[in-house]
LUMDREN-91608 format. One record per residue (C-alpha): x, y, z; residue in one letter. Coordinates in steps of 0.1 Angstrom, whole numbers, plus 5000, padded with zeros to 4 digits. Each point is the difference from the previous one (the first is absolute). Last residue first. Layout:
<rs>
XYZa ...
</rs>
This chain:
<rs>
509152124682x 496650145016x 498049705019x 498149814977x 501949714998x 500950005040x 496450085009x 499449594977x 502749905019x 499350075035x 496049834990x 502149674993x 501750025032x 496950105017x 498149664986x 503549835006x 500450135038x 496449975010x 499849614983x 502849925026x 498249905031x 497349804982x 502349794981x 501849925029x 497249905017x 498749774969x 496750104994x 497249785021x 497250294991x 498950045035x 503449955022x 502450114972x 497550294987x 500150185038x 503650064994x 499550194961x 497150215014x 502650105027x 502850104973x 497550144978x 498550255027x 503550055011x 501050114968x 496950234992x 500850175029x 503250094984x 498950094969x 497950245014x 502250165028x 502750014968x 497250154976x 499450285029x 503850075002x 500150064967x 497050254998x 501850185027x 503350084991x 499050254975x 496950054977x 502150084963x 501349665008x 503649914990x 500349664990x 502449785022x 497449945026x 498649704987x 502649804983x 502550065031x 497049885024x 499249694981x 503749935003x 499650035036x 496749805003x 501949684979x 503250015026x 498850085031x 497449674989x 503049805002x 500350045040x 496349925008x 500749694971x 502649865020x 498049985035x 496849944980x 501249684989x 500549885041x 496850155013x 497749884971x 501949625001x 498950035039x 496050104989x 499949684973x 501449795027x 497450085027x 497249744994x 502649765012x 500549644985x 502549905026x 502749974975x 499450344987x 500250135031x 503749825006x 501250164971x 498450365006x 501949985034x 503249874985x 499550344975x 499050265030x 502949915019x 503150064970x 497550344992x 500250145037x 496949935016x 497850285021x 497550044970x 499249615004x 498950135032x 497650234990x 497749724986x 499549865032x 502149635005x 498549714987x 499449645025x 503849924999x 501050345025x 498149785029x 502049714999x 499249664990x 502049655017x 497650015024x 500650065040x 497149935024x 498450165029x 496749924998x 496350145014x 497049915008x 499949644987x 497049844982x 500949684984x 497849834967x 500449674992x 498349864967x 498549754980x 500149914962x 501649704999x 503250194989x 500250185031x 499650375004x 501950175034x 498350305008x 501550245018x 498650295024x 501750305017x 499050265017x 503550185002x 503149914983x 503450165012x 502949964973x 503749985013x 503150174975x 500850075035x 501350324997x 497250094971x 497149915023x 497249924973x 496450035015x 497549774987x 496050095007x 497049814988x 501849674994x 499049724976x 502049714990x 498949774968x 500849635001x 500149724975x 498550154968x 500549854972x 501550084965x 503049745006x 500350105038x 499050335008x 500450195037x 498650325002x 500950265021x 497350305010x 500750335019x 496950195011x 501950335010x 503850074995x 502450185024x 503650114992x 498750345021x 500750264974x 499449784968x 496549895008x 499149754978x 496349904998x 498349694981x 502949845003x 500549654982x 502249714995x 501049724978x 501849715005x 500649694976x 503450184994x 501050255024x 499250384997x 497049964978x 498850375010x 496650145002x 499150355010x 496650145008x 500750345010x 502850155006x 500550305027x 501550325013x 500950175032x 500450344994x 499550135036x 503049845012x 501950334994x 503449945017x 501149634996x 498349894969x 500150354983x 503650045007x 500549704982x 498150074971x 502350334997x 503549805006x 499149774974x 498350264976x 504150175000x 501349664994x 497549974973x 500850334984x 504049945005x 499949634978x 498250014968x 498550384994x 502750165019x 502349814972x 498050074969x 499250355017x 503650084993x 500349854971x 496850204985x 501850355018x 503349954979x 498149864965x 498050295000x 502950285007x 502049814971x 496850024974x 499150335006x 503650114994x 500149784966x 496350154992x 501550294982x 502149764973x 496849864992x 498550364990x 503550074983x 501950275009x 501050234970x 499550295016x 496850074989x 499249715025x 501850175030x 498550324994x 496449895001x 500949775029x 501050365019x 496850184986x 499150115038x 497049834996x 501749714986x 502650015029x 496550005023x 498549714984x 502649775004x 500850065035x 496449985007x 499249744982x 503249805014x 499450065035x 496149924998x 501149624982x 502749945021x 497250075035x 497449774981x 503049704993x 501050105044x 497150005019x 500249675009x 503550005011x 499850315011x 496949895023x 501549695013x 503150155008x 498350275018x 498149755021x 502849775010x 501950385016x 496650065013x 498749685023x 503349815011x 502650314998x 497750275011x 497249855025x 503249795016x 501550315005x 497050155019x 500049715020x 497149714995x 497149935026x 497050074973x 497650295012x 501650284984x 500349784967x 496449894996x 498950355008x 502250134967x 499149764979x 498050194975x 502050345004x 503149874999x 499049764971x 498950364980x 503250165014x 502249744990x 498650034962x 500750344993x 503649935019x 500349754973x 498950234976x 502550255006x 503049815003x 499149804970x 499650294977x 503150175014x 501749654991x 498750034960x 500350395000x 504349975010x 499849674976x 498850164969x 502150315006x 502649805002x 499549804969x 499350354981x 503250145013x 502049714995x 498749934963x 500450404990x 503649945013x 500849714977x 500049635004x 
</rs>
């Protein structure tokens, strides 16, 4: 490592974090400004509002923000020493082209480790505390699942039509009981309210049927029961946003046990894990991309490079969420899926690299 690689690596990272600073606070405003009303009127302290609300929501955003924000810091670092003919000196030099990108390379590989681990354990401790505030303080985002089945016991199977998350409650809650292919009782509740302190399950309007093998039947009306099951609430699916709030060690037992209840959700947890690692190696691919780009000195300045970057970068997203939406509809392989946006690109860097001046 030479001088020219410490200045260019710290100039990389000096833009890269300014970057982030800046459009985080970009994007606190616009939440600010959206949520604003919700948060005046919640109950929580003004330091509660900062550490549980906006200190989770700028990591989130610099985490996500972070391969685009790489790939603006480098064009523009890149393009301005070959505006100013500095890359054109280095390279007449004697430096070699691949020789230039060692600098490039070191800065990358810093801030993709660095998101690696934000991306698998601090960003879902930071979307934790975030959901939780939520739950407590701004009870206005109640959410719910629709029509969800779970085999939680064997020879049992249940069903929700309506989850709500908030409340632990579920509407028109059926349980059947099967016996060698037959039905020998089948439970139906309009309401069931999970108390979480109690681990104790209220039933209300209630009516069982009891199916004998001759054919007959009993059926019992009851108003409401107080009973304790062996399910819990958490076992019929969780909201999509909470898979987000589970460190990488949590999220894989709970993509093993979903799998082993037959969930419609696996496919969607293997997308959150992969893309975890692939978020962070995609710094990697768009930053040599960058150097390939903006290394050729443009007789129209900074700004026709930074327009292919905003380009090229859009169209990375718009492959990367084309690429998601294939697992569920095409039946791709999620991991697959995730990582076809860093080879295609990869492959793309390569080609710019080749023709890039030597």
């Amino acid at each position: 490592m030479k001088i020219i690689d410490w200045y260019i690596i710290r100039k990389l990272l000096v833009t890269f974090f300014f970057f982030v600073i800046a459009f985080v606070v970009i994007a606190i405003v616009i939440d600010t400004a959206e949520n604003l009303d919700e948060l005046i009127e919640s109950d929580a302290r003004f330091d509660q509002i900062l550490t549980q609300y906006y200190f989770p929501l700028c990591i989130h955003f610099g985490n996500l923000l972070s391969p685009f924000l790489v790939f603006i810091a480098v064009i523009w670092i890149t393009s301005r020493m070959a505006q100013q003919t500095e890359i054109v000196a280095m390279l007449s030099g004697g430096m070699s082209f691949r020789r230039l990108l060692l600098p490039y390379m070191v800065a990358g590989l810093f801030v993709s480790s660095m998101v690696l681990v934000f991306s698998h354990l601090f960003v879902p401790m930071a979307s934790k505390a975030k959901f939780a505030f939520a739950q407590e303080f701004m009870k206005k985002r109640t959410y719910f699942e629709h029509h969800t089945h779970r085999e939680l016991e064997e020879n049992k199977n249940y069903y929700f039509r309506a989850i709500d998350g908030i409340s632990f409650t579920g509407w028109d809650l059926a349980i059947e009981d099967w016996d060698e292919g037959r039905l020998t009782k089948k439970l139906m509740a309009h309401k069931a309210h999970f108390d979480s302190t109690t681990n104790q399950w209220t039933l209300t309007h209630v009516k069982i049927r009891t199916l004998h093998e001759s054919g007959l039947e009993d059926i019992e009306y009851m108003t409401r029961v107080d009973t304790t099951m062996a399910v819990r609430f958490g076992d019929f699916g969780q909201r999509d946003e909470v898979v987000k709030n589970m460190k990488t060690p949590e999220l894989n037992e709970y993509l093993r046990k979903e799998k082993a209840r037959g969930s419609s959700k696996v496919k969607l947890i293997e997308i959150e894990r992969y893309m975890r690692t692939a978020n962070a190696f995609s710094i990697l691919v768009l930053g040599f991309i960058a150097v390939a780009t903006a290394a050729r000195k443009s007789r129209r300045g900074l700004g026709v490079h930074l327009l292919a970057a905003i380009i090229i970068g859009l169209v990375f997203l718009f492959t990367s969420r084309v690429s998601s939406v294939s697992v569920t509809n095409a039946g791709i392989p999620a991991y697959v899926a995730v990582w076809i946006p860093n080879v295609v690109f990869g492959l793309i860097g390569l080609f710019i690299y080749y023709r890039a001046p030597k």
